[in-house]
C-alpha positions as CSV (number, residue, x, y, z in Angstrom):
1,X,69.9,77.5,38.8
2,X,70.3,81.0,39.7
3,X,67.5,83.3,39.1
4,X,67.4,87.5,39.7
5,X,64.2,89.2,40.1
6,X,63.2,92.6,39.4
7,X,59.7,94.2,40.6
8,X,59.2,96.4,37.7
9,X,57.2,99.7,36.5
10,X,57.9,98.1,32.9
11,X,60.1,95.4,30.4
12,X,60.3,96.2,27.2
13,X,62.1,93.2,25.3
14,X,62.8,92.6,21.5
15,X,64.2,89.7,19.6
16,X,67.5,90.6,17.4
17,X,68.8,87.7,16.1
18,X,69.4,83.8,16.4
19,X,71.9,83.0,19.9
20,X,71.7,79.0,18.7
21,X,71.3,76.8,15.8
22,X,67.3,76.3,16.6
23,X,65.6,78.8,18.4
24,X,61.8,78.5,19.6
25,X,59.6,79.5,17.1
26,X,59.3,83.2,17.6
27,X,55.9,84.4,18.3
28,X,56.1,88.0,19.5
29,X,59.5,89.6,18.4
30,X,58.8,92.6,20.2
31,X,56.6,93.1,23.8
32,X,55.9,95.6,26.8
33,X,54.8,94.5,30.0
34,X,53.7,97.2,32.9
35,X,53.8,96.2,36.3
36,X,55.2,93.0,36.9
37,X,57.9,90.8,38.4
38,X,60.9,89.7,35.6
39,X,62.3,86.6,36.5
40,X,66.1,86.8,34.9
41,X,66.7,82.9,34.6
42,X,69.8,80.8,34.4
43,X,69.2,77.1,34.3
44,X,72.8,75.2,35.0
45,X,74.6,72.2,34.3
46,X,73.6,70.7,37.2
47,X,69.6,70.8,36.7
48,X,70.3,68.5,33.6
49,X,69.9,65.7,36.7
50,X,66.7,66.1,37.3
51,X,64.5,69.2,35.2
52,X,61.0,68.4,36.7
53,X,62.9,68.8,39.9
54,X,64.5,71.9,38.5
55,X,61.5,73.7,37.3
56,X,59.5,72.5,40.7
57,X,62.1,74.7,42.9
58,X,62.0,77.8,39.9
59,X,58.0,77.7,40.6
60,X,58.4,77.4,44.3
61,X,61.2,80.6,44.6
62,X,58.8,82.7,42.2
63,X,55.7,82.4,44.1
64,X,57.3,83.3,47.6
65,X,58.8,86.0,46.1
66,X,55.6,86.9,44.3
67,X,53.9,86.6,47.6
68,X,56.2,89.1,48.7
69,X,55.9,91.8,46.4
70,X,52.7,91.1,46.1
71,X,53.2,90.8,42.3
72,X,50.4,88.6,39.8
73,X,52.1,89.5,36.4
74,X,55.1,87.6,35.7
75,X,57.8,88.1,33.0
76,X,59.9,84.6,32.8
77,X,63.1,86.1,30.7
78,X,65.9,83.4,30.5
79,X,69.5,84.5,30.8
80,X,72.3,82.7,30.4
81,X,74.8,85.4,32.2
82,X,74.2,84.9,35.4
83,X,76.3,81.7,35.4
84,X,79.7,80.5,33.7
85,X,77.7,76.3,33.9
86,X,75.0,76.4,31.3
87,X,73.1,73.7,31.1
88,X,72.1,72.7,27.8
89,X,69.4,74.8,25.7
90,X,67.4,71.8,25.2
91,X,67.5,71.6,29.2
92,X,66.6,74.9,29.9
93,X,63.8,75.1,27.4
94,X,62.2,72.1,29.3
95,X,62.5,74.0,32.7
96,X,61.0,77.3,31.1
97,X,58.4,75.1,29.6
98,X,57.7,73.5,32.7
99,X,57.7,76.5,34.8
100,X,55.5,78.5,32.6
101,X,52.6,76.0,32.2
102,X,52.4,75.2,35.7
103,X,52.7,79.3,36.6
104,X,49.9,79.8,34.4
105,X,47.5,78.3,36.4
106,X,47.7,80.9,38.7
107,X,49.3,83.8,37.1
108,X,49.5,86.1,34.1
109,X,52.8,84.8,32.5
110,X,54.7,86.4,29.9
111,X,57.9,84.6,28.5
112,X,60.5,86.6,26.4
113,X,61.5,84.3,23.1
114,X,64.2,81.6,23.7
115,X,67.4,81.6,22.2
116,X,67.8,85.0,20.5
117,X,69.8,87.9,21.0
118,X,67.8,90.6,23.0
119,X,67.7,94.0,23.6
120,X,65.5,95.6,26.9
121,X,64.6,98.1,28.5
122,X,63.1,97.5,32.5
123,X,62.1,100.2,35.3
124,X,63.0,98.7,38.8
125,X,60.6,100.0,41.4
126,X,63.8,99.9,44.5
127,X,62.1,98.9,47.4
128,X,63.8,97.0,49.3
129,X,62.5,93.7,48.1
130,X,62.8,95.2,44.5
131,X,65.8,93.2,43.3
132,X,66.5,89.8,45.0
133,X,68.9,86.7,43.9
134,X,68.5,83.3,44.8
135,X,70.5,80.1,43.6
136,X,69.1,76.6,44.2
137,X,69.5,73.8,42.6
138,X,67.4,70.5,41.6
139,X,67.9,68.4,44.5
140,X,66.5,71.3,46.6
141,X,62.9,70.3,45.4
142,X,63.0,67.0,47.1
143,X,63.7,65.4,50.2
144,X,67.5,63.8,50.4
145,X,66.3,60.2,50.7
146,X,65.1,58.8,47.0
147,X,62.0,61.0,47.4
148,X,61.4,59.9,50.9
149,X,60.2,62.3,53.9
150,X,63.2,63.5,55.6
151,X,63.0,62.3,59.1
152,X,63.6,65.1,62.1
153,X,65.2,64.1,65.3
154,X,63.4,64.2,68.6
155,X,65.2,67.5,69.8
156,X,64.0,69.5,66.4
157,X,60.4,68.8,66.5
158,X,60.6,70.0,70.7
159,X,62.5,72.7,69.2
160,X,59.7,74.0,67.0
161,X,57.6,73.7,69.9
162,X,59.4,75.1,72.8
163,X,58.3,78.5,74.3
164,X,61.2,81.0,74.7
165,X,61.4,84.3,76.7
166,X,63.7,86.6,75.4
167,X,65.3,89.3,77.3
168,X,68.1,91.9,77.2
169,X,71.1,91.7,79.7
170,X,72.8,94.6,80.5
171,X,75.6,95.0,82.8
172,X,74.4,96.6,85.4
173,X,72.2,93.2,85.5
174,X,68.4,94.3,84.9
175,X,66.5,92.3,82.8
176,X,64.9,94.1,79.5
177,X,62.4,93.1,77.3
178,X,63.8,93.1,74.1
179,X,60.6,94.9,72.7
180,X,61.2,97.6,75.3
181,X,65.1,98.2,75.7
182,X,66.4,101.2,74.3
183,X,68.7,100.1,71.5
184,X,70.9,103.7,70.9
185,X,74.7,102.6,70.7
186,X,73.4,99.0,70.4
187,X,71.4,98.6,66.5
188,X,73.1,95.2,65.4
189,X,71.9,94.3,68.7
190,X,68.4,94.8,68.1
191,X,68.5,93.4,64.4
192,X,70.3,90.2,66.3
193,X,67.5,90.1,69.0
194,X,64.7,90.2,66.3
195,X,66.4,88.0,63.9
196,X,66.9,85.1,66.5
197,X,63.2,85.9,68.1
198,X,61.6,85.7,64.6
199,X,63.9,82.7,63.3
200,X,63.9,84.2,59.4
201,X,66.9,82.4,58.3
202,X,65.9,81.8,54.6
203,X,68.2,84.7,52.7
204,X,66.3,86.8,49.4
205,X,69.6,88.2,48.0
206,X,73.2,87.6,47.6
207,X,75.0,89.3,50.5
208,X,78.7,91.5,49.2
209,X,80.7,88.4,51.1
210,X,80.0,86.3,48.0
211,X,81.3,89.3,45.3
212,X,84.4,89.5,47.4
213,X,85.0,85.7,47.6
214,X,84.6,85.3,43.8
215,X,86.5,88.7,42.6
216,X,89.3,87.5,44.9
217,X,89.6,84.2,43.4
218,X,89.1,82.6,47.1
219,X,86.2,80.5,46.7
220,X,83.0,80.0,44.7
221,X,80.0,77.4,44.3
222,X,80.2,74.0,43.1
223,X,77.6,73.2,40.5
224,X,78.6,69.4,40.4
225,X,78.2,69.3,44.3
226,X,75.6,69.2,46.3
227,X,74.3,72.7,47.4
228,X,76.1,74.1,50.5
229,X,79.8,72.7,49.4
230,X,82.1,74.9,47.4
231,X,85.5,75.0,45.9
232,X,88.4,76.8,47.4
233,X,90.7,78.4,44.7
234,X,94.6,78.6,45.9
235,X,94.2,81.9,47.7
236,X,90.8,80.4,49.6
237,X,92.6,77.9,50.2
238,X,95.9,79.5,51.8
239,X,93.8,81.8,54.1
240,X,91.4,78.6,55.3
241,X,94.6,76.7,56.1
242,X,96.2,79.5,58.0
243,X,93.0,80.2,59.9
244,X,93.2,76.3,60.5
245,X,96.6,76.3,62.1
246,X,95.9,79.4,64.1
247,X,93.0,78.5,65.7
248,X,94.8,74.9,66.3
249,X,97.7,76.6,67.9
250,X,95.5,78.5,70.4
251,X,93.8,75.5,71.1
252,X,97.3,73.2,72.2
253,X,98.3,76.3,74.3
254,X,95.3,76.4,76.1
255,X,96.0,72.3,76.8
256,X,94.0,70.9,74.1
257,X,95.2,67.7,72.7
258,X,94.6,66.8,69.4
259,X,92.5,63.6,67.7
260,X,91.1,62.1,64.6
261,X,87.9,60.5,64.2
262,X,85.7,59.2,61.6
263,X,83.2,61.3,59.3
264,X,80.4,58.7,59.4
265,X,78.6,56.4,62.1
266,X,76.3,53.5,62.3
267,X,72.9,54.9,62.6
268,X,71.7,51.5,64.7
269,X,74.8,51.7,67.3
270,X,73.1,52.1,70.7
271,X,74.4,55.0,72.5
272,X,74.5,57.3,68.9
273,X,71.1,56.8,67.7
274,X,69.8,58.1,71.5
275,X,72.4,60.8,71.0
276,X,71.1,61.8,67.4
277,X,67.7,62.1,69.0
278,X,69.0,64.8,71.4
279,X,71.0,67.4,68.7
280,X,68.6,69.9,66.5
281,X,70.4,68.9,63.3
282,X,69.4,67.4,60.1
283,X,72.1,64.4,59.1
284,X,73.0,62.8,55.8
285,X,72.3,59.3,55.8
286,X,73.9,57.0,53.2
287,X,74.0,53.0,53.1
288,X,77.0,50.7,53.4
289,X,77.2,47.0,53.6
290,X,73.6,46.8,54.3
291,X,74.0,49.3,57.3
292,X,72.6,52.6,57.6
293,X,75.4,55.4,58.5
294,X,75.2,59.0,59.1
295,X,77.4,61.6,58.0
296,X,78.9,63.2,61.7
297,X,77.3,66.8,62.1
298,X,80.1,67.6,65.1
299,X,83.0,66.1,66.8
300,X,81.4,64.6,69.5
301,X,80.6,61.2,68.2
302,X,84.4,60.1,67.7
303,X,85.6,61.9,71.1
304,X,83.3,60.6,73.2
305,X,83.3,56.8,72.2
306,X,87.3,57.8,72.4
307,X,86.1,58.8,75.7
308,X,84.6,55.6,77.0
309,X,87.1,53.5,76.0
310,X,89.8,55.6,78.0
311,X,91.1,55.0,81.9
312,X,90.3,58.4,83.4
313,X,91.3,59.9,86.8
314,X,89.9,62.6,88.7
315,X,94.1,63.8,88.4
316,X,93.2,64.1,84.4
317,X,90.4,66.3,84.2
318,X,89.8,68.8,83.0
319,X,90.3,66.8,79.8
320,X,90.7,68.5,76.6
321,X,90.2,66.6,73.7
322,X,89.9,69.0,70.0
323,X,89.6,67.1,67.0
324,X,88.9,69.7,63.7
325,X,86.6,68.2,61.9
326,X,87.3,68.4,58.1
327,X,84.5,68.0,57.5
328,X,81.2,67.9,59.5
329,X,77.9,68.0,57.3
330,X,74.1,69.0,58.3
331,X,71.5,68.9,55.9
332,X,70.8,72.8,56.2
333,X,67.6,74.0,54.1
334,X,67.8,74.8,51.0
335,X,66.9,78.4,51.1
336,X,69.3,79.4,54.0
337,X,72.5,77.9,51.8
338,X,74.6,81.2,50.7
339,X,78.1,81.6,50.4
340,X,80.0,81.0,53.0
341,X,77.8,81.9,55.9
342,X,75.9,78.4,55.9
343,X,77.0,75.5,54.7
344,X,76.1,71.7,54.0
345,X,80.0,70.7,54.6
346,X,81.9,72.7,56.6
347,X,85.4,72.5,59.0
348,X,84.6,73.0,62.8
349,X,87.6,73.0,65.6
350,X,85.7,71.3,68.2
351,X,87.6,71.1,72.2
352,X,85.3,69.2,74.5
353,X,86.4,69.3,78.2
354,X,85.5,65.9,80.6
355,X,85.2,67.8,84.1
356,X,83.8,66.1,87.5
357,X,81.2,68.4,88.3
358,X,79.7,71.1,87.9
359,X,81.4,73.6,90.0
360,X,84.6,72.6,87.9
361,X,82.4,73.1,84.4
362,X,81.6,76.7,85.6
363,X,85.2,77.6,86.5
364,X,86.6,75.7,82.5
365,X,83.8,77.7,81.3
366,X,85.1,80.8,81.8
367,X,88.6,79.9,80.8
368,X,87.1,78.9,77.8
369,X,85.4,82.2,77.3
370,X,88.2,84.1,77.0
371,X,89.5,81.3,74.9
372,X,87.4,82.2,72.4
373,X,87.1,86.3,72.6
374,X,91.1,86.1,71.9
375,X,90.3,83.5,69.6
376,X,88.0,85.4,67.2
377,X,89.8,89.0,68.1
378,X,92.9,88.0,67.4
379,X,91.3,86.3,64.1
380,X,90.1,90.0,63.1
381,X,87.3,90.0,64.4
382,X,86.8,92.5,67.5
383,X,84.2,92.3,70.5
384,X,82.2,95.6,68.5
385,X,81.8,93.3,65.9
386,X,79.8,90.5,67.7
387,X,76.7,90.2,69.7
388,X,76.3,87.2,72.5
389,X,73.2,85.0,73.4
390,X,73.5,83.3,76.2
391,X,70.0,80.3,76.1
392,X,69.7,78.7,79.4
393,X,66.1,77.8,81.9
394,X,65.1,80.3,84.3
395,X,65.9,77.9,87.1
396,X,69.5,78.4,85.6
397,X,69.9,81.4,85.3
398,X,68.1,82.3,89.0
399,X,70.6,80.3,90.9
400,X,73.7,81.4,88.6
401,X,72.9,84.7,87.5
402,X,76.2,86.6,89.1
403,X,78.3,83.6,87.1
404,X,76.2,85.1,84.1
405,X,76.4,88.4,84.7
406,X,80.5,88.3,84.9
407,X,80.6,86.7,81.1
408,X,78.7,90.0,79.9
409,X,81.0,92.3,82.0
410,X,83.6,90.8,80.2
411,X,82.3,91.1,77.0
412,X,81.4,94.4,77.7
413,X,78.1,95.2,76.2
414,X,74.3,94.1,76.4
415,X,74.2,90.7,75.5
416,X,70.5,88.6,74.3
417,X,68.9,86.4,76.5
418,X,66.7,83.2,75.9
419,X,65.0,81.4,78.6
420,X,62.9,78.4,78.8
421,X,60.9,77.1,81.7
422,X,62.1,73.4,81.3
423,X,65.5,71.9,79.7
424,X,64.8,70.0,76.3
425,X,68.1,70.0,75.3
426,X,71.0,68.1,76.4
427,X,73.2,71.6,78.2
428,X,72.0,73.8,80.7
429,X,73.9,76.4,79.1
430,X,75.1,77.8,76.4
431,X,76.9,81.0,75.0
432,X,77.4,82.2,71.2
433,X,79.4,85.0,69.4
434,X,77.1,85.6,66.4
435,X,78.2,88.5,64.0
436,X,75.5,90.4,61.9
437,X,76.2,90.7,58.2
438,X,75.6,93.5,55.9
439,X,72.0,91.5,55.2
440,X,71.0,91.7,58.9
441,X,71.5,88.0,59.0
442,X,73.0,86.8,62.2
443,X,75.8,83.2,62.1
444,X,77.2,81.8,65.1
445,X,81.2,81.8,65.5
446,X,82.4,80.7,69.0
447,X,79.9,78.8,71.6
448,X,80.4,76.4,74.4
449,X,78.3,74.4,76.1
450,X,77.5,72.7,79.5
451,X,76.7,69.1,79.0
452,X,74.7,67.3,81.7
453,X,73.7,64.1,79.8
454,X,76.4,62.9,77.9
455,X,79.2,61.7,80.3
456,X,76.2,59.0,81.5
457,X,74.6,58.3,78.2
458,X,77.9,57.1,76.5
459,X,78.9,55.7,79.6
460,X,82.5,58.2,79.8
461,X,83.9,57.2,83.6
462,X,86.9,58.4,85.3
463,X,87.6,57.8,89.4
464,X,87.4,59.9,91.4
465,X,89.3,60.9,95.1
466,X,87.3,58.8,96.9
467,X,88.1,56.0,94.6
468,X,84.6,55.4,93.1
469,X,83.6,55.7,89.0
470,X,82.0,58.2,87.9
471,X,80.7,59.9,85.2
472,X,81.7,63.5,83.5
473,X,80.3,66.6,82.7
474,X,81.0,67.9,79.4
475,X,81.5,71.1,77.9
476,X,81.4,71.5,74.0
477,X,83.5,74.4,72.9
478,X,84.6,75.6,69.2
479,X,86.5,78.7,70.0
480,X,85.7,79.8,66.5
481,X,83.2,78.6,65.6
482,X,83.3,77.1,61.5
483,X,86.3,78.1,59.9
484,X,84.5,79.0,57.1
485,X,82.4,81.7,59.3
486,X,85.3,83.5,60.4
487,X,86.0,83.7,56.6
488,X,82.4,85.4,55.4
489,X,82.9,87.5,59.2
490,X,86.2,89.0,57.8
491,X,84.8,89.9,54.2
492,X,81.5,90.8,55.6
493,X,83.3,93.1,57.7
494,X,85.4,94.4,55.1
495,X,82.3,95.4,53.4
496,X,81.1,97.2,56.1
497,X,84.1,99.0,55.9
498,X,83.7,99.5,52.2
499,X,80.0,101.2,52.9
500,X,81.8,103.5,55.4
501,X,84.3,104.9,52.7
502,X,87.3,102.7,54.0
503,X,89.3,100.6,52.2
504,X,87.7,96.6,52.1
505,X,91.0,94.3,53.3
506,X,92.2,91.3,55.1
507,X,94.0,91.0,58.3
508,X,97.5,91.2,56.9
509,X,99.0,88.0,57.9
510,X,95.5,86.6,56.0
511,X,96.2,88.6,52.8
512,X,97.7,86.1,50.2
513,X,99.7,88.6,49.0
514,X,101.5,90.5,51.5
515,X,103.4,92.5,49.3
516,X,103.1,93.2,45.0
517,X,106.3,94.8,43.8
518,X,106.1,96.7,40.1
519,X,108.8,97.9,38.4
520,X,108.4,100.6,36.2
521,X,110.2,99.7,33.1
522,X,111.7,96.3,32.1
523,X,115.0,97.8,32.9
524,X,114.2,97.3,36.9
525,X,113.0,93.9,36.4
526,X,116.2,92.3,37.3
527,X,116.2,94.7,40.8
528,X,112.6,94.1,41.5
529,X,113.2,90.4,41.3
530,X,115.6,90.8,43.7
531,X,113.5,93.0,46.2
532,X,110.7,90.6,45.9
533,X,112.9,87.7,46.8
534,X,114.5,89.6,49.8
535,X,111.0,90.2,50.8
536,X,110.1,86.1,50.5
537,X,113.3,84.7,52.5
538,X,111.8,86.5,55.3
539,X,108.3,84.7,55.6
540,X,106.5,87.0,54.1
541,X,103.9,86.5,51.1
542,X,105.5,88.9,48.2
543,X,104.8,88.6,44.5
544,X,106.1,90.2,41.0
545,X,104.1,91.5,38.6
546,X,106.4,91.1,35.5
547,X,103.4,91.5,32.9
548,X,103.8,93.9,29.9
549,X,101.2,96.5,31.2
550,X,101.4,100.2,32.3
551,X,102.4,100.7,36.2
552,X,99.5,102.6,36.6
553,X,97.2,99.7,35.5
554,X,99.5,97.1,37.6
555,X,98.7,99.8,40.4
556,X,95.2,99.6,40.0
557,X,95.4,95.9,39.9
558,X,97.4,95.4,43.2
559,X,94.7,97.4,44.7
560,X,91.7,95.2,43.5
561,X,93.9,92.0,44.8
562,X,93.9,93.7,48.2
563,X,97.5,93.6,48.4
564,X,98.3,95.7,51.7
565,X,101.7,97.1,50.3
566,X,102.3,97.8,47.0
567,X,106.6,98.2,45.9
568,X,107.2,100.5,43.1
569,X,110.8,100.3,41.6
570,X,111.9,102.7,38.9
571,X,115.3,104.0,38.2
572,X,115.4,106.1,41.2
573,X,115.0,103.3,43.5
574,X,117.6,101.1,41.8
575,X,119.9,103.7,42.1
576,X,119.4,104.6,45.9
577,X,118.9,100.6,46.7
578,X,115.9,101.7,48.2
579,X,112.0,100.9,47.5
580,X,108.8,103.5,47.0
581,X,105.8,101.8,49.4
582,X,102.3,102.3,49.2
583,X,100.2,101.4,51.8
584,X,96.9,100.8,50.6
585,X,95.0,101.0,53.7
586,X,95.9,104.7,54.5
587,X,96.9,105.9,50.7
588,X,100.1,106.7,51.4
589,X,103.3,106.2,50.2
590,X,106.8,106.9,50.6
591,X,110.6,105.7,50.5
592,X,111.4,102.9,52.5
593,X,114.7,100.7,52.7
594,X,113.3,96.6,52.3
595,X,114.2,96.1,55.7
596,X,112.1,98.6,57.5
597,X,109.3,97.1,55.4
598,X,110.1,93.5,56.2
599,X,110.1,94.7,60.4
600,X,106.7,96.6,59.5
601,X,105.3,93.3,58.4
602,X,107.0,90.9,60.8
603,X,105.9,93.4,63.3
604,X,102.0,93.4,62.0
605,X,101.8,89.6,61.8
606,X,103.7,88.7,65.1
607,X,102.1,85.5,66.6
608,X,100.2,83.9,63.7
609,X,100.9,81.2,61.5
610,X,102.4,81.9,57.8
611,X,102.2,79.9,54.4
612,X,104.3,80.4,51.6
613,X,102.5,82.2,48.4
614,X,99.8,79.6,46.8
615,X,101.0,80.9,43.2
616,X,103.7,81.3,41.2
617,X,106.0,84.2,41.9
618,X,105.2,86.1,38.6
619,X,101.8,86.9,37.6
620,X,102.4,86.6,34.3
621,X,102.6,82.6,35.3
622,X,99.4,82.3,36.9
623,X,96.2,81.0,35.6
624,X,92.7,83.2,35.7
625,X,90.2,81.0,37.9
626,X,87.2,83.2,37.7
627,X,86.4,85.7,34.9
């Protein structure tokens, strides 16, 4: 279901004609409410599983939001064109039907007339909660298992518990209470501060990300899926898979070597189900052969039993064994699922290091910090554009604090600090990359962690100088963080840009169209075939738009696809064997021979991965995914 709500001064609504075969029975063709909340309502394919459950989660969102605005008089006004999956209208009167009795009980509820063409009018107040989106579906009503309370691990009911004390760390290394320290230069760090301190992860609108995925054609949601997994369209695709291999590669140079594991795990197995007790995450549990599995939530199951069954020497470590894991899954609430940011099912590059002590884990620790600030910055995504927490004890962090200290010089700006007087968790420290989106919401990217428990619990040896077993330290390290993260970061950031009055875009060697070449009548087709193959043999991502449409409108178009340079070939060009570039970033264009703009673009994606174009060549042979 996806709803969008409107705190309004007024609705005025009134019934035109029949939109299906058999209406409701109209009982006020034309009405006016003042001061009240419209509900626009689109109940999907996927609430025809379960309606009660459906209209349960419609009731649930319009009361918090209510609650929020402060709002008693509700307008419940279904609209179908919020979503390309209707469910059926027999489904969606139920769910209205529901919904209204049950809002009734505590509301004033007016309902504009199902199934008829309507014309309105509404006044939106524009606060800033005056217009939110949400999209949920049935299943978010109920607990995963059959109905059954979902069970929380040891670690995530200490969690909810534990006592932090959050500081800011600056690099002259004072301490600052985050309430106190003068923000000027640093405001995504405050938002980040306050965000983490508060823990508000639930989101109340649709953040710009999720426009750009969908007007792209990259990804969008899957309404037979659970919530949280989406579909990747060939261009989402492409850019995941390069982001794959790239991140990959920097992982082999740094002396990673790759595995494969399984995605679920017996839940009963003796050294997991401790283990499951000590991560904060919510698993998916499913039933096999009269055994109860769990869905993995992280590499670490697979490499470390990998681990134990392995003849280690002290001449081996540090030991880097990456698996990425396509795909992990945690049962993430309901309300924080949007987009890309936070998923159910998601692909995580996961390098775990197996070193001998601790004085080792400090010195891999800071290789694998700079690990993952090249990582992400050579991803697109720049130190400016990330704030750092670093969550340790104050024991930690007394004894260590000029190791700590070095990782914010070298990140170069106030970082977040959360201490706790005791250790509950299974690290003793721990370091994130978070970027803050456009919403003010904050998403991990890279982390790594020291491990002091593991090594012993799953019973990892290796042997030592001296000849005797013993066990590992471990350090947990996605130099990334999810793939899918560094996705919404990149179009996140791009709509930063876009607030700014620059032009939204993709790293170029992320663009799935590199190049669009346009000739201007169909008498340079033949030559702008020919450029655009040129441009291909040489790795680069070039297509052809060969459609019967005005150059200015294939213009226009290139630009909406994000294509970085845009070829225009008339008779001029053909003549001169040369091409007129535009470069969409800066506005400008120019002549150009195809070789200086094949060096350009060589030159611009030195070092990263490349992938062929995920469509046909022409455009006039490719298929619309969304609209």
């Amino acid at each position: 279901m996806k709803i969008l709500t409107l705190h309004s001064d007024f609705i005025e609504f009134e019934a035109k004609k029949k939109a299906i075969k058999d209406p409701e029975e109209l009982k006020n063709k034309k009405e006016r409410v003042d001061e009240c909340l419209v509900v626009f309502i689109s109940v999907e394919k996927r609430d025809e599983a379960d309606p009660q459950s459906a209209s349960k989660n419609l009731i649930k969102n319009i009361i918090d939001i209510s609650a929020q605005v402060k709002e008693k008089n509700i307008v419940l006004y279904p609209y179908v064109h919020l979503t390309n999956q209707p469910s059926s209208p027999k489904t969606a009167l139920q769910v209205l039907d529901i919904a209204e009795k049950e809002l009734k009980k505590t509301f004033k509820v007016h309902r504009s007339p199902f199934g008829y063409y309507k014309s309105f009018t509404v006044s939106c107040k524009g606060h800033p909660l005056a217009e939110l989106s949400r999209e949920f579906g049935p299943e978010e009503a109920k607990p995963a298992q059959e109905g059954a309370k979902e069970e929380e691990t040891e670690s995530l009911k200490k969690e909810r518990k534990l006592t932090s004390y959050w500081h800011i760390l600056s690099e002259d290394g004072k301490l600052h209470d985050i309430d106190k320290f003068s923000y000027k230069g640093h405001e995504k760090l405050k938002k980040f501060a306050f965000y983490e301190k508060e823990k508000s992860r639930a989101v109340k609108s649709e953040p710009p990300h999720v426009t750009f995925m969908k007007k792209l054609e990259l990804v969008d949601y899957e309404p037979a899926s659970d919530g949280g997994n989406l579909r990747y369209y060939p261009k989402g695709r492409l850019i995941k898979k390069l982001i794959e291999e790239y991140v990959t590669d920097k992982v082999v140079d740094y002396g990673g070597v790759e595995v494969e594991t399984p995605i679920m795990y017996d839940m009963n197995h003796p050294t997991l189900s401790k283990y499951l007790q000590r991560f904060p995450a919510r698993q998916y549990q499913i039933e096999s052969d009269k055994r109860k599995f769990f869905l993995r939530f992280a590499a670490c199951f697979g490499g470390f039993l990998m681990a134990h069954d392995a003849t280690i020497s002290y001449k081996n470590l540090p030991l880097k064994i990456y698996e990425l894991t396509k795909y992990s899954f945690r049962r993430e609430q309901s309300g924080e699922l949007t987009g890309l940011r936070r998923l159910r099912a998601f692909t995580m590059p996961d390098v775990h290091a197996l070193v001998a002590d601790m004085k080792q884990a400090m010195e891999e620790f800071k290789v694998r910090f700079n690990l993952s600030l090249k990582t992400i910055n050579g991803a697109g995504i720049e130190n400016q554009d990330v704030e750092m927490a670093l969550r340790t004890t104050k024991k930690f962090y007394k004894d260590n604090k000029e190791f700590i200290l070095n990782l914010v010089k070298k990140l170069g700006k106030p970082i977040l600090l959360e201490m706790w007087d005791e250790r509950i968790f299974y690290f003793v420290l721990k370091y994130e990359f978070n970027f803050v989106d456009n919403l003010d919401k904050a998403s991990a990217l890279s982390t790594d962690q020291i491990d002091i428990e593991n090594g012993e619990r799953y019973d990892i040896k290796f042997t030592d100088k001296d000849g005797k077993q013993k066990h590992p330290l471990i350090l947990h390290c996605s130099p990334s963080g999810a793939i899918e993260r560094v996705m919404y970061s990149l179009l996140e950031k791009a709509a930063f840009d876009q607030k700014a009055g620059k032009v939204p875009k993709l790293p170029l060697w992320l663009s799935p169209t590199q190049v669009r070449v346009i000739p201007v009548s169909e008498e340079q087709s033949k030559y702008a075939e020919k450029v655009t193959d040129e441009i291909r043999q040489n790795n680069i991502r070039a297509d052809l738009d060969d459609r019967q449409l005005h150059v200015g409108k294939k213009i226009r178009e290139g630009e909406m696809d994000w294509a970085p340079f845009i070829v225009v070939v008339g008779e001029k060009e053909e003549k001169a064997k040369n091409i007129n570039v535009r470069i969409r970033e800066t506005k400008k264009q120019g002549e150009s021979t195809v070789k200086e703009l094949i060096d350009k673009i060589k030159k611009g994606t030195q070092g990263k991965p490349y992938k062929p174009l995920p469509l046909p060549k022409q455009l006039s042979k490719r298929p619309i995914f969304v609209g």
